[in-house]
LUMTORVEX-91224 format. One record per residue (C-alpha): x, y, z. Coordinates in pm, 1 decimal, m for minus. Layout:
r u = X v = Y w = Z
...
//
This chain:
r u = m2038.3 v = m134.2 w = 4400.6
r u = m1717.6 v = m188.9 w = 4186.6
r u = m1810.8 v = m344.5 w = 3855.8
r u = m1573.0 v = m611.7 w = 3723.6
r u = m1299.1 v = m501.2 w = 3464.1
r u = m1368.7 v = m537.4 w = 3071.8
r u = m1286.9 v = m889.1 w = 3018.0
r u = m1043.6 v = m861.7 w = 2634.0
r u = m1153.2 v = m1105.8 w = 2426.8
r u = m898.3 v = m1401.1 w = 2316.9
r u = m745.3 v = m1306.3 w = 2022.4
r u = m862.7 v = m1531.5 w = 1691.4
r u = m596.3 v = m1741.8 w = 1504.9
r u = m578.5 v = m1703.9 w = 1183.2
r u = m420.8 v = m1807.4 w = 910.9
r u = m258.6 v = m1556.3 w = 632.7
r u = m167.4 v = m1673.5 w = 300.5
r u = 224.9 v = m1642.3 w = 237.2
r u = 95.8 v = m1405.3 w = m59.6
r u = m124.4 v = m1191.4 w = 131.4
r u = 156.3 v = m1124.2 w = 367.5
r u = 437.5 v = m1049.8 w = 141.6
r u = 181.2 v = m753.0 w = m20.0
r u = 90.0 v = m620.6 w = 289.1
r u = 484.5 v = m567.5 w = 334.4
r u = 519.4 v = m441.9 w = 47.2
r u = 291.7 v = m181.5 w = 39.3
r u = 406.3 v = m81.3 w = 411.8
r u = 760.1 v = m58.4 w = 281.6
r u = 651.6 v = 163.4 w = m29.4
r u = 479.3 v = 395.5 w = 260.1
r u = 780.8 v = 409.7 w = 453.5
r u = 683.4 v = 276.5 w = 780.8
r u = 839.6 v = m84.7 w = 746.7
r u = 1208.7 v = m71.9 w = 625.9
r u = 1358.9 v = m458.1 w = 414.3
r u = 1516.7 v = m527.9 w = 666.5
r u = 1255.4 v = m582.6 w = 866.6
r u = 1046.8 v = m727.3 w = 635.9
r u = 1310.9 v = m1047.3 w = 594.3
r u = 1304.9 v = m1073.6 w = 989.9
r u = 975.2 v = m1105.7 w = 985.2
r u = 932.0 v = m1368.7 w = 747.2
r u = 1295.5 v = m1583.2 w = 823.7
r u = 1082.3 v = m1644.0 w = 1178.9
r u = 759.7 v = m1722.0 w = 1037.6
r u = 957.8 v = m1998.1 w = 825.8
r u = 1184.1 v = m2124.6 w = 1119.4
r u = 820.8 v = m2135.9 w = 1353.6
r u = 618.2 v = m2336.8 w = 1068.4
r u = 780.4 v = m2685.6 w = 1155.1
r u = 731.8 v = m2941.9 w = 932.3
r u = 428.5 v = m2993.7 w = 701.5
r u = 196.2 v = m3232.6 w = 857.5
r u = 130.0 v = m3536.3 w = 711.6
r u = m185.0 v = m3703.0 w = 540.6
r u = m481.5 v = m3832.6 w = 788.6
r u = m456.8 v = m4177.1 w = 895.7
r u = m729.5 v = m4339.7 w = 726.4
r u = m1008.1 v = m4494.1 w = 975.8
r u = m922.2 v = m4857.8 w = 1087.7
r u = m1224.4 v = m5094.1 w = 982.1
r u = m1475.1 v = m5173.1 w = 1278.3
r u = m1451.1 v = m5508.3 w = 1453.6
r u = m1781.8 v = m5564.3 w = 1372.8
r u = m1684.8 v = m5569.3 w = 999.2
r u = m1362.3 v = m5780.2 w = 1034.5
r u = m1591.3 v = m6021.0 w = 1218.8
r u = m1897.8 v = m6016.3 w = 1001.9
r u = m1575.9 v = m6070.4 w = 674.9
r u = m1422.8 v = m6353.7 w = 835.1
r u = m1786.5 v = m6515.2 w = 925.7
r u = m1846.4 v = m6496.6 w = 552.1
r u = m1525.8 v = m6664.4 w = 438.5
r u = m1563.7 v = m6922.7 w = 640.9
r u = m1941.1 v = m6968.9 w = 525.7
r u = m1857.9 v = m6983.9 w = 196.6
r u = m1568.3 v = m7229.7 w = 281.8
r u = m1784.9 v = m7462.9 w = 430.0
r u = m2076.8 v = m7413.1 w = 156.1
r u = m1823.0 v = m7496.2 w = m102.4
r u = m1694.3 v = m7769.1 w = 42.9
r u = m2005.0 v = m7916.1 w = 148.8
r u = m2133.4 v = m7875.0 w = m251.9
r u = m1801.3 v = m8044.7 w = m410.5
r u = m1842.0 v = m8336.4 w = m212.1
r u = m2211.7 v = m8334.3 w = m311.9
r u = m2140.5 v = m8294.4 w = m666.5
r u = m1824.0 v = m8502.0 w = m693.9
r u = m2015.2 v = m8835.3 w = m600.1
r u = m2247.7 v = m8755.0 w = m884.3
r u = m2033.8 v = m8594.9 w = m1129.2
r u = m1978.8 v = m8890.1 w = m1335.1
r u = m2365.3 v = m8950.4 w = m1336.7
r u = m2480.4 v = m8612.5 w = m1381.8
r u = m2329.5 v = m8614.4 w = m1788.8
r u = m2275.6 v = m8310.0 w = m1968.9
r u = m2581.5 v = m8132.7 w = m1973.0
r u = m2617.4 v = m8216.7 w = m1624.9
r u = m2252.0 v = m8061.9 w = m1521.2
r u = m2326.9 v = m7733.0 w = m1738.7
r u = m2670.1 v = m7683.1 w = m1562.9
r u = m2473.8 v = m7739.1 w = m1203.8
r u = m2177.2 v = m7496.6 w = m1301.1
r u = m2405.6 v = m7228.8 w = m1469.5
r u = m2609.1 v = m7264.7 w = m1126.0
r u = m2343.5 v = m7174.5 w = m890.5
r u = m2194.4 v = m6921.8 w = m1153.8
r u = m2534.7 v = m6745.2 w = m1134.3
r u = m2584.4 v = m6737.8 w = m750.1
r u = m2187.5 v = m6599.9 w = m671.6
r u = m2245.3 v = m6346.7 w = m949.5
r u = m2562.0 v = m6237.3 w = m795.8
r u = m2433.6 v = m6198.1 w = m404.9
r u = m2082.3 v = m6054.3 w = m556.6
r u = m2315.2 v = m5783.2 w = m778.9
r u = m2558.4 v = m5739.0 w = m472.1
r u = m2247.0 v = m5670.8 w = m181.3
r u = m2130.4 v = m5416.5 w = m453.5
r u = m2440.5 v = m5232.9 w = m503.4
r u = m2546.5 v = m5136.4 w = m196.8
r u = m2511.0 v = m4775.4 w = m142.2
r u = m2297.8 v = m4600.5 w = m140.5
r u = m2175.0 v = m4738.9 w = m474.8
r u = m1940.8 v = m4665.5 w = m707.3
r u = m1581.6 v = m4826.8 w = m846.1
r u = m1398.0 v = m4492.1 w = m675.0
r u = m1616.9 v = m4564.3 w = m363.9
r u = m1545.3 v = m4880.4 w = m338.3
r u = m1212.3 v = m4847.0 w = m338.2
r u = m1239.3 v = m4567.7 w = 4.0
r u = m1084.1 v = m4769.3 w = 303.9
r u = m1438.8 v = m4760.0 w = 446.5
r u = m1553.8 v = m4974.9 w = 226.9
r u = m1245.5 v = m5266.5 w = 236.0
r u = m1414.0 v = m5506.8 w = 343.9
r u = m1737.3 v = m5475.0 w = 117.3
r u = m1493.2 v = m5505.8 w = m171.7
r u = m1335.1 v = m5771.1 w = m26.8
r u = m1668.9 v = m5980.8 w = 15.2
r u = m1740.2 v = m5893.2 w = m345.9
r u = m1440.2 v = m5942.3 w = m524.1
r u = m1372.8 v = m6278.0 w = m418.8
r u = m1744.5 v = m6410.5 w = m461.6
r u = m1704.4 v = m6272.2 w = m800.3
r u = m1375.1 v = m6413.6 w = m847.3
r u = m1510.9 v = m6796.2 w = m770.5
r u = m1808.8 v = m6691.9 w = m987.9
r u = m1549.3 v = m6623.5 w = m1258.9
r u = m1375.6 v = m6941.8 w = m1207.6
r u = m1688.7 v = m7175.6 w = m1243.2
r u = m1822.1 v = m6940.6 w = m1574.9
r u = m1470.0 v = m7086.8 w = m1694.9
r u = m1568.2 v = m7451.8 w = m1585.4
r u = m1905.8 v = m7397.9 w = m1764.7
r u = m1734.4 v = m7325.1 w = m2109.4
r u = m1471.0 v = m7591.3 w = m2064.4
r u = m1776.5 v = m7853.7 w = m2022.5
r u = m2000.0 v = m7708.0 w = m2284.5
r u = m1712.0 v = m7653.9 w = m2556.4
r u = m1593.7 v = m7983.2 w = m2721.3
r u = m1270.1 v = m7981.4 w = m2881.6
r u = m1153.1 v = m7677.3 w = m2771.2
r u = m1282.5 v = m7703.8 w = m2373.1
r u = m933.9 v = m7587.3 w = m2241.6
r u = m920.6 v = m7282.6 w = m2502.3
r u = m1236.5 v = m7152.6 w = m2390.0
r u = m1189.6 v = m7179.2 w = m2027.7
r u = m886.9 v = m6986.1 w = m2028.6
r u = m1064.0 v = m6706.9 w = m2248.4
r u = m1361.1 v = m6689.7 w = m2040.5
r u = m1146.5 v = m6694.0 w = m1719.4
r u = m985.6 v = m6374.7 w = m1881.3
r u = m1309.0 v = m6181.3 w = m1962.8
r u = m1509.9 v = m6297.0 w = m1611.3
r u = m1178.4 v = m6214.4 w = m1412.9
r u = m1137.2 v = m5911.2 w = m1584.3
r u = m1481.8 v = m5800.2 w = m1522.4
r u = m1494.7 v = m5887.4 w = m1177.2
r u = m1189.8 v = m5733.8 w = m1122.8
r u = m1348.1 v = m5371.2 w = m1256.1
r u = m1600.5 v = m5398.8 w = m1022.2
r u = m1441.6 v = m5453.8 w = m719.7
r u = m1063.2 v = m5506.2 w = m740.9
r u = m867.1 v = m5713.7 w = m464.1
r u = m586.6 v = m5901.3 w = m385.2
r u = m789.4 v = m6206.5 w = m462.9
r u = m892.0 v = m6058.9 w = m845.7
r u = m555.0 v = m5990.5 w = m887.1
r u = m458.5 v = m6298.6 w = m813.1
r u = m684.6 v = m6476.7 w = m1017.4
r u = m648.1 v = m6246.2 w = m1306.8
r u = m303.0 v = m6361.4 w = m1330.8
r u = m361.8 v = m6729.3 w = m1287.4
r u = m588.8 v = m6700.2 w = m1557.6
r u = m371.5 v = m6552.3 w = m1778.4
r u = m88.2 v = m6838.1 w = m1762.3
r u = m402.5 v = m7066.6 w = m1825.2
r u = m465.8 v = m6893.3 w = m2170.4
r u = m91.3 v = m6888.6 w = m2262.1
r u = m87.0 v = m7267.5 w = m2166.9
r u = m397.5 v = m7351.9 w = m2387.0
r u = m278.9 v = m7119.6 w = m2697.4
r u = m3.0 v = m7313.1 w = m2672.7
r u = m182.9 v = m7595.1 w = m2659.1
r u = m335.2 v = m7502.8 w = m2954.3
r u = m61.7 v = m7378.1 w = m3176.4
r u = 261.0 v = m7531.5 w = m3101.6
r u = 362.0 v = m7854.6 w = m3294.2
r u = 416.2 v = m8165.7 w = m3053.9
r u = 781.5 v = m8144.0 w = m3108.4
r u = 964.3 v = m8084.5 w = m2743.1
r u = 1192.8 v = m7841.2 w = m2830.3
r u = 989.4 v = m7566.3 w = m3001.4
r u = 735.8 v = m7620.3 w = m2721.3
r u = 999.6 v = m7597.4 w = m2486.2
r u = 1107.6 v = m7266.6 w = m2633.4
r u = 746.3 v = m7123.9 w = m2650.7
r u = 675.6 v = m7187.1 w = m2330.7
r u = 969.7 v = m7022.7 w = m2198.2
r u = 867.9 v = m6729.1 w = m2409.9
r u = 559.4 v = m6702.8 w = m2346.8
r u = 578.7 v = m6769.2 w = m1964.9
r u = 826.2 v = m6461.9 w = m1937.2
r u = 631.8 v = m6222.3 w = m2080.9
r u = 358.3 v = m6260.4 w = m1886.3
r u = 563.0 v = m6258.3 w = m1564.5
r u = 744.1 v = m5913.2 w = m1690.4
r u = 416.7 v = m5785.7 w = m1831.7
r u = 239.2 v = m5834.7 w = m1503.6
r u = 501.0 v = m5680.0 w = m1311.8
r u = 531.7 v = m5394.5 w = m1554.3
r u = 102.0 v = m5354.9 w = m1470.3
r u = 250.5 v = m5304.1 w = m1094.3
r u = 337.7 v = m4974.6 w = m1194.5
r u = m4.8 v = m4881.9 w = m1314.5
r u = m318.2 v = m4859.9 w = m1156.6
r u = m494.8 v = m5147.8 w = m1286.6
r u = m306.9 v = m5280.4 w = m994.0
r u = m472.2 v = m5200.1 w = m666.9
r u = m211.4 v = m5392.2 w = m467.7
r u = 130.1 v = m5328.0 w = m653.8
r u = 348.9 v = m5532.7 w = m403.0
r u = 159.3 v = m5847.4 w = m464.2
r u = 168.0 v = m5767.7 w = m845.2
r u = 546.7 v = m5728.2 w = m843.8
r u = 614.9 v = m6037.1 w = m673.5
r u = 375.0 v = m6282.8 w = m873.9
r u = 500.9 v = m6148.2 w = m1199.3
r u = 855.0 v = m6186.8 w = m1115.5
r u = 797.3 v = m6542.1 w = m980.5
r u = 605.5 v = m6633.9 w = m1326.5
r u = 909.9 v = m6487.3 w = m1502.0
r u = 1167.6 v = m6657.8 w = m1280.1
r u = 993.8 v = m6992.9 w = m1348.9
r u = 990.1 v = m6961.0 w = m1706.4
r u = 1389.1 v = m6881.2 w = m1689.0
r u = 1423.4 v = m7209.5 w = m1410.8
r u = 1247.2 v = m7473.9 w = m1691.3
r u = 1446.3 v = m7373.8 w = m1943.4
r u = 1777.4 v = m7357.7 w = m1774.2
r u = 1711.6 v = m7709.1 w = m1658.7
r u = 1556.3 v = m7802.5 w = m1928.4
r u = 1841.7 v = m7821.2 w = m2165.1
r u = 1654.3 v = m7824.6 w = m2505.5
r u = 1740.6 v = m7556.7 w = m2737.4
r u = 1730.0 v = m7290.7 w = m2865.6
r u = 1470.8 v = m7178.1 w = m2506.1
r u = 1766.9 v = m7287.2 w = m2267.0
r u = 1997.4 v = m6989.8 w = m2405.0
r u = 1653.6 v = m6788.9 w = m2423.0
r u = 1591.8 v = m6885.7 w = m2029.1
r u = 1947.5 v = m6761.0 w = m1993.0
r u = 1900.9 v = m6439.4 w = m2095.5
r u = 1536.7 v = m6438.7 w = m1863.4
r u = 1732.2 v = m6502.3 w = m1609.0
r u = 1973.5 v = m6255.6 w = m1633.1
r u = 1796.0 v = m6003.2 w = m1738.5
r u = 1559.7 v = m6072.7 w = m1366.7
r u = 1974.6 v = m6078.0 w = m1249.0
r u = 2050.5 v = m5724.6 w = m1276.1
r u = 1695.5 v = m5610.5 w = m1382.0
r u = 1587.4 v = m5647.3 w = m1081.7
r u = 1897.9 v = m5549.7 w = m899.5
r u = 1908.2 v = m5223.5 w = m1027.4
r u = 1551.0 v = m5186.7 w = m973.4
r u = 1564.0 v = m5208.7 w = m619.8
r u = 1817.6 v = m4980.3 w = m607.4
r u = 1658.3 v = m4748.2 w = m776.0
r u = 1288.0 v = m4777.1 w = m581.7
r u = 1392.0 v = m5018.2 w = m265.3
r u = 1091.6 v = m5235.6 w = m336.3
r u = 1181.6 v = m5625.4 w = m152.3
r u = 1027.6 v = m5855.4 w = m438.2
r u = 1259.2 v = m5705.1 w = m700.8
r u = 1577.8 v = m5822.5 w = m524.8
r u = 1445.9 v = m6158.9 w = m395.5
r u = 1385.9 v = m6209.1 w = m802.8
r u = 1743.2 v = m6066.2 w = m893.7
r u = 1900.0 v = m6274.3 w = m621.0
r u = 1711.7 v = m6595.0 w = m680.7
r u = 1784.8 v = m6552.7 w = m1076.3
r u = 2163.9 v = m6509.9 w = m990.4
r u = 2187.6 v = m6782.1 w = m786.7
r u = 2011.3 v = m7043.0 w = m1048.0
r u = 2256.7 v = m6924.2 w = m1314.9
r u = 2584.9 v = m6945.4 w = m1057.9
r u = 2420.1 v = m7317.9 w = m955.2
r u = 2368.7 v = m7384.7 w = m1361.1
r u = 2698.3 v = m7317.5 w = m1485.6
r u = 2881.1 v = m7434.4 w = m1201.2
r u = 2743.9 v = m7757.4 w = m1201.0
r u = 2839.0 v = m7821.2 w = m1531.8
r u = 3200.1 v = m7805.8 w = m1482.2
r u = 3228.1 v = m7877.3 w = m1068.3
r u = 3089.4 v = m8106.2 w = m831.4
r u = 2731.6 v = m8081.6 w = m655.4
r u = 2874.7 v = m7946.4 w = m363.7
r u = 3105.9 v = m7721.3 w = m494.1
r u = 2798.2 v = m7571.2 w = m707.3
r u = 2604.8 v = m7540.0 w = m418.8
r u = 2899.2 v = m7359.0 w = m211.5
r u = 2942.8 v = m7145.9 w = m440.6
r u = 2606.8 v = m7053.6 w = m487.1
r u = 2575.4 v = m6994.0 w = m89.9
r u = 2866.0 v = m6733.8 w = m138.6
r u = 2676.9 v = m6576.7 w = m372.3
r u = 2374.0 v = m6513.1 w = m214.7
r u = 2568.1 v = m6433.2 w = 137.5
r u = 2753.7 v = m6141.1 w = m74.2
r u = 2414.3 v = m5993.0 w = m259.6
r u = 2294.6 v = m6019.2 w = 69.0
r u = 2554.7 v = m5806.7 w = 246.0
r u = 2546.4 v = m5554.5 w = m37.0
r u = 2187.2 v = m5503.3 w = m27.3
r u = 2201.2 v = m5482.1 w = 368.2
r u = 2480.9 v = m5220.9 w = 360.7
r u = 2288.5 v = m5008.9 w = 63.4
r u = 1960.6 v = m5034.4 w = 322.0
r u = 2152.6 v = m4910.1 w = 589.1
r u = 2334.3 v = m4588.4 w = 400.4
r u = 2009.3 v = m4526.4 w = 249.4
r u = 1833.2 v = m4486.7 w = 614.2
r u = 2132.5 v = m4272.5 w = 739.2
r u = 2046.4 v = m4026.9 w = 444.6
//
C-alpha cells in the first residue's frame, strides 16, 4: 500500500515592517552573505510591487428601514404641526398672554423631551452620535430640538414686554446653540444662523437711532460680519456640514453688500462697496486656492452686482445688463479652464 506524499503546507503571508527588514539586511550585509547591491534590489521591488496605499473604508450606507422609519417621522411631525397651528391660530387671539405662554412652553417641553429621549438611547454620546451609524438618530433629534428651540424663543417673545423681540433672538441663540451640541445637523446649523441675523436685527433694533442712514450703515455692518463670521466657522468644526456653512454665510454677506449698494444712503453704500468687493476677489482667490463651488458663486455674484451698479449709473439698462452678462460669461470661462488644468494635474 503506497501512502500519499507529505502534503507542504501553504506558506503564511505576512507582513514585515519596512524597519524590521532594512535590519535584517543589515546585519546579513555586516556578516558577509548579502552584498548592497543586493540589498537595494531587494527593496526597489518591494516598493514598485506595493501599489498604491488603499484608501479609507466606505462607511456603511444607512438601512432602508431607517431612511423609512426618518421620513415617516418628518412627515408625522409635519402633519402634527400643522394640524396644532391651525388649532391654535383660531384661538390665539382668545387664548391672551398667559394663555399663549402656557401653549408655547407646552410644545417647547414635549419637542425637548422626544429630541433629549432619540439622543439618549444607547449608545450615546456627542462623538457617537456623530458615527454614520447613527445619521439618522441625529437627524430625528436635532431637528425636534431645533423646533423646540424655536418655540422656547416664541415663549420669551410673549412673556417679555418691551423687549419681546430682544429676548427671542437671545434665547433662539442659547436653545439653538444647545441643541446644536447635542446633536448637530444641517437643520441646527441652519437655524443657528437664522437666529443669529434675528439677534443682530433686534440689537439693532434696540440701539440704533431711527435716523435711515446710520441704520442703513449698521445694518450693512452688522449683516456682513455675520455672513463672513459664519463662513469663517466653516473652517472649524463647530460646523458639521462645512459646504452648507460656506454658502449661507456668503449669501448673508452678499445681501448685506446688495442693500447697501442699492440702497444709496451713506456712508454704508461705500461700506457695501467694499463688502462686495472684498466677496469679489475674496472669494475668487479662495476657490482657487481650495476649489470649493460656494466661494466662486459669491465672488461671481458680488462682481456682477458691482459691474450692474456702476454701469447703470452712467449707461442704459440694457447696456448694464450686457455688460454684466459678459462678465459673468468670462469668470465663467476662467473658472472652467482653471477646473479643467487642475484635473489634468
Amino acid at each position: 500500500m503506497v501512502s500519499p506524499a507529505p502534503t507542504t503546507p501553504a506558506p503564511m503571508r505576512q507582513s514585515i515592517p519596512r524597519e524590521q527588514l532594512m535590519g535584517a539586511l543589515d546585519r546579513l550585509q555586516a556578516a558577509g552573505t548579502w552584498s548592497p547591491e543586493q540589498a537595494t534590489a531587494l527593496l526597489d521591488e518591494l516598493d514598485r510591487g506595493a501599489g498604491p496605499p488603499e484608501g479609507p473604508p466606505r462607511p456603511a450606507g444607512v438601512p432602508l428601514s431607517s431612511r423609512l422609519a426618518e421620513a415617516a417621522a418628518y412627515a408625522g411631525a409635519a402633519l402634527v404641526g400643522a394640524a396644532g397651528a391651525v388649532l391654535v391660530g383660531q384661538r390665539w387671539e382668545e387664548l391672551g398672554r398667559p394663555g399663549r405662554v402656557a401653549v408655547l412652553a407646552g410644545i417647547t417641553l414635549v419637542l425637548a423631551v422626544v429630541g433629549l429621549a432619540v439622543a439618549a438611547v444607547r449608545p450615546r454620546g456627542r462623538q457617537i452620535m456623530l458615527g454614520p451609524e447613527h445619521a439618522v438618530r441625529r437627524r430625528l433629534a436635532s431637528t425636534s430640538l431645533t423646533i423646540a428651540a424655536g418655540t422656547a424663543a416664541g415663549t420669551a417673545g410673549v412673556l417679555v414686554t418691551g423687549h419681546g423681540l430682544l429676548a427671542a433672538a437671545v434665547t433662539a441663540v442659547v436653545a439653538v446653540a444647545a441643541a446644536h451640541w447635542v446633536a448637530p445637523s444641517a437643520v441646527s446649523e441652519t437655524a443657528g444662523l437664522g437666529a443669529v441675523c434675528l439677534l443682530a436685527i433686534a440689537v439693532l433694533d434696540e440701539a440704533t437711532p431711527d435716523q435711515e442712514s446710520t441704520t442703513a450703515t449698521a445694518m450693512v455692518l452688522a449683516f456682513a460680519a455675520v455672513g463672513l463670521g459664519w463662513a469663517a466657522l466653516s473652517r472649524t468644526r463647530v460646523l458639521t456640514v462645512p459646504t452648507l456653512g460656506l454658502s449661507l454665510g456668503l449669501v448673508v454677506a452678499l445681501y448685506a453688500g446688495t442693500i447697501g449698494v442699492f440702497a444709496e444712503l451713506q456712508p454704508g453704500a461705500a461700506i457695501a462697496v467694499g463688502v462686495l468687493a472684498v466677496l469679489a476677489v475674496g472669494g475668487l482667490a479662495y476657490y482657487v486656492r481650495t476649489a470649493e463651488w460656494p466661494a466662486a458663486v459669491a465672488g461671481v455674484l458680488a462682481l456682477a452686482i458691482l459691474v450692474l451698479k456702476f454701469s447703470s449709473d452712467s449707461l442704459s439698462p440694457v447696456v448694464a445688463v450686457f455688460l454684466t452678462g459678459l462678465v459673468l460669461l468670462g469668470v465663467g470661462a476662467l473658472l472652467l479652464v482653471r477646473r479643467r488644468a487642475a484635473g489634468r494635474r
